[in-house]
N, C-alpha and C positions, 0 to 999 in steps of 0.2 A: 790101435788107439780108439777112443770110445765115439768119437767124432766119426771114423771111416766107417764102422758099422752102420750109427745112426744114418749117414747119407748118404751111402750104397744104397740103403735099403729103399731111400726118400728118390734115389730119382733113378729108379728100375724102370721109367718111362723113357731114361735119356741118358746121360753120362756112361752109364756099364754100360749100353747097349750099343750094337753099330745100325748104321741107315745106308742103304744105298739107292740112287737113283740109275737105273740100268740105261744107257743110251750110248748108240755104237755109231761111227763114221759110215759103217754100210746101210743102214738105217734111216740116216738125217735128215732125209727129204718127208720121213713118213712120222717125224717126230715136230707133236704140234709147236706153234711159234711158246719162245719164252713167254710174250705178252698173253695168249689167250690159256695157256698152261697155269700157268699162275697170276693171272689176274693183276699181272704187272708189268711194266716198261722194265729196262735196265738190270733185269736177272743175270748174272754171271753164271757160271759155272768153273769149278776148281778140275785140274786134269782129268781128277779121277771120278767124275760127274756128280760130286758136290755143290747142288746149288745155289744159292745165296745173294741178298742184296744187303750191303750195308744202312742201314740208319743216319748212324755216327759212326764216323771215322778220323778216330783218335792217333796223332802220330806219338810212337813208343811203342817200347818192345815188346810184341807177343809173348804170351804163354808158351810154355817148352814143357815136355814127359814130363814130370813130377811137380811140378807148380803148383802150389795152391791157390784157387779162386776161389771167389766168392761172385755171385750172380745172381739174376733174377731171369726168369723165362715165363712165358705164356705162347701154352701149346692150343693150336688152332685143327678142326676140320678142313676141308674145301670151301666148306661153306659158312667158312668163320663163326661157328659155335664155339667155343672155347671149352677143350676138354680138361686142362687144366691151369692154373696161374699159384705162381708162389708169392708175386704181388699181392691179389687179393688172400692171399693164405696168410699177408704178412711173414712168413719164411725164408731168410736166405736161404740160398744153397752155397753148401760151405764143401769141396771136394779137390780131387787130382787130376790134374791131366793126365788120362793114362795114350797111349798108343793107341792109333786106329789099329780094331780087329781087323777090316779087310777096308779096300779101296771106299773111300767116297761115304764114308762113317762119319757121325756126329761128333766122335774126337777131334777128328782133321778139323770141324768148324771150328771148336774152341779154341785152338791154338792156331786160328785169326786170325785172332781177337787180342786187340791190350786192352789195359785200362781205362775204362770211357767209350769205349764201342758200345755201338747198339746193331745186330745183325739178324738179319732175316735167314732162315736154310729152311730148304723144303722136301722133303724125306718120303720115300715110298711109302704108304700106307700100309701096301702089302707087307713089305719087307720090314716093319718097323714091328708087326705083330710076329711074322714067320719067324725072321732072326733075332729082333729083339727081344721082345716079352715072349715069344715061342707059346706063340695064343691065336684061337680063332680068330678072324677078323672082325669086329661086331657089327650086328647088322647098322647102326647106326652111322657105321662108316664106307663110305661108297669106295666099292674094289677098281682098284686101277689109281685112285686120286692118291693125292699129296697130305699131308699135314705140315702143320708149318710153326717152326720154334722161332717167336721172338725173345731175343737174347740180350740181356743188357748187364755186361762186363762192369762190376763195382771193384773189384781188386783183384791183382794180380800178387804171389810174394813168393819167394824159396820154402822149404820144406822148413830149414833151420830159420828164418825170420819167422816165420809162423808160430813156430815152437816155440821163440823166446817172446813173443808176442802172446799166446796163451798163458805160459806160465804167470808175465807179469802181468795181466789180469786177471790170473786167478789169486796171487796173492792180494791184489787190490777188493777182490770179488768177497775173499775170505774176510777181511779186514774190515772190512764194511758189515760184510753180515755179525761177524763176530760183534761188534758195536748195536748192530739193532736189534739183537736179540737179549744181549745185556739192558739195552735201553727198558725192551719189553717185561725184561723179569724184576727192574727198577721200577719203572711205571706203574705196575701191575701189584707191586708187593708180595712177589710170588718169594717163599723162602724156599731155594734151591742152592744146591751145591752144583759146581762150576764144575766136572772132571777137564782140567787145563787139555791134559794128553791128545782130546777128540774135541771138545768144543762144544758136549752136550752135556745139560743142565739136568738134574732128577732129583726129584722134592717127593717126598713121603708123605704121602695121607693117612696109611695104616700101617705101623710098622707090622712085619714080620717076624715071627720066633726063630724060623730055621733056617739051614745055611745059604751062601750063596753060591748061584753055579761059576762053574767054570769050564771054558773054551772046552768042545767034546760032550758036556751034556746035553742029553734030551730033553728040552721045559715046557711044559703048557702053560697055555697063558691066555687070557682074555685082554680083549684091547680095545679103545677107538681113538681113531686117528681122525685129527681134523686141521686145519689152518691157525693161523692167526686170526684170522678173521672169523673164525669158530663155526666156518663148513664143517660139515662132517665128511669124511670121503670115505671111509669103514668103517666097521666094526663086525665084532666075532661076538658081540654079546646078545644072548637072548640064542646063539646059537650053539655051535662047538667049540671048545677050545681051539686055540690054533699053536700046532706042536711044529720046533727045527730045533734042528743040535746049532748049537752055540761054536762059532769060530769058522764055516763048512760056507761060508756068503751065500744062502739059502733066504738072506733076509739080509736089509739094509744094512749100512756099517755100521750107523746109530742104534740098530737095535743088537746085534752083536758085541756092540760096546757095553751098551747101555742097561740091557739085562741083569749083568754080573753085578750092576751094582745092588740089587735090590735082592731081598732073602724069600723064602721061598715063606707063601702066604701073605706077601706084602702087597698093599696097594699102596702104588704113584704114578707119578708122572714125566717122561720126559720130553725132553725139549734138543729139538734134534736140527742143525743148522742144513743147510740144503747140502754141501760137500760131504756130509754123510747121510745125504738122504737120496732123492735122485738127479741131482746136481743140473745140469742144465735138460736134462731129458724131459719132455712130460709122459708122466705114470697114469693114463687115468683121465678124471680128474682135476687132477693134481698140478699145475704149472711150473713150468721148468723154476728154478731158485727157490722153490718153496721153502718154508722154514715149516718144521713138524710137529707137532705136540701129539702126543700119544699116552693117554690114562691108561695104566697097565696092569694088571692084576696077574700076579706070576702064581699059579698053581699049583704045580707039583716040579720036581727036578727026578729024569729019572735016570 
């Protein structure tokens, strides 16, 4: 699904990764106090020497294997620099509870955790570079110390509530754009044709003589792409054409669609909604839902 991609990718500092905190019974007299180790009273520890302080502690049922959450985290040094925050990024994180890789892993925290917790866990440094991200350590981070994830649980739900939860905000998502982009070609007095099929709009400026492609050919084309708001975020003009075969998803679904309608030598325009543009993703640029407009000059079909 396009969501796991996107947030595997987003939290290769935490979620994939395991953490462990190494600390043995024959050891215990030489392992410093919880309170001067982490600069706090009241640290737990999980069996498998996962350590942790609650925040908030929310009654209701933990996360289990395959749950989807949604959360917020700020990751700290020792010395409470903050390496990173999805708060200030404004970013949920949208992921799975997968299974701890080995004992005393950052999975076993999530799963907690229910909805409404807020938790502290403090993870080997070493270990979070050597096993996790499988990276030097930076010098910026002092070897032997801790890092420490503040975690704060916004929802917990099943794999299939989620799903039916996407879908019917994507219909809601679609339905909506589809209105304000009618709105904008109303407003604006743009004469475009509506292809119903896909939901993108393509008005003529210069007709074309020759034929039009179809799905398997190779087309050059000149183009610039910009907003509603009439940023520009590309263009190919002043440079090379820019050539893909038509049908092959080498380019958006919008311009896959949207090519065939125009003949070869024609200049227009289309008008491309974000579901066939790059949908909640950002490109760039470019902001997740963006709606597209793209002046297009189709070259040659080979």
């Amino acid at each position: 699904m396009k969501y796991t991609t996107t947030v595997l990718a987003f939290l290769i500092l935490c979620s994939s990764t395991a953490f462990a905190q190494k600390a043995t019974a024959k050891k215990k007299e030489k392992t410093p106090s919880k309170a001067s180790l982490f600069k706090e009273k009241d640290v737990s520890y999980t069996p498998s020497g996962l350590a942790y302080k609650y925040r908030i502690n929310e009654a209701g049922k933990n996360a289990v294997v395959g749950d989807v959450i949604k959360l917020h985290f700020t990751l700290y040094t020792s010395k409470d620099s903050v390496l990173r925050s999805t708060v200030k990024e404004n970013r949920m994180v949208v992921t799975t509870v997968q299974k701890p890789s080995y004992a005393g892993s950052f999975e076993e925290g999530l799963a907690m955790m229910s909805k409404g917790d807020s938790c502290a866990f403090w993870i080997s440094a070493d270990t979070l570079f050597k096993k996790g991200i499988k990276a030097e350590l930076p010098s910026f981070i002092e070897k032997g110390s801790f890092v420490r994830f503040e975690v704060k649980m916004h929802d917990i739900m099943t794999m299939a509530d989620y799903l039916k939860q996407q879908e019917e905000m994507a219909k809601k998502n679609k339905a909506d754009e589809d209105a304000s982009l009618a709105s904008y070609i109303k407003t604006n007095n743009i004469v475009a044709t509506l292809d119903t099929a896909t939901g993108v709009y393509y008005q003529v400026i210069k007709e074309g003589t020759g034929s039009k492609p179809k799905r398997g050919n190779k087309v050059s084309v000149h183009y610039t792409g910009h907003l509603l708001n009439g940023e520009i975020f590309d263009s190919s003009v002043g440079g090379s054409p820019f050539d893909f075969i038509i049908g092959q998803g080498q380019v958006i679904e919008g311009w896959d669609e949207g090519i065939p309608l125009m003949r070869k030598g024609e200049k227009g325009v289309l008008y491309i909604p974000s579901y066939r543009g790059y949908g909640e993703q950002r490109a760039g640029s470019i902001p997740p839902n963006s709606i597209l407009i793209f002046e297009v000059e189709l070259i040659d079909i080979k």
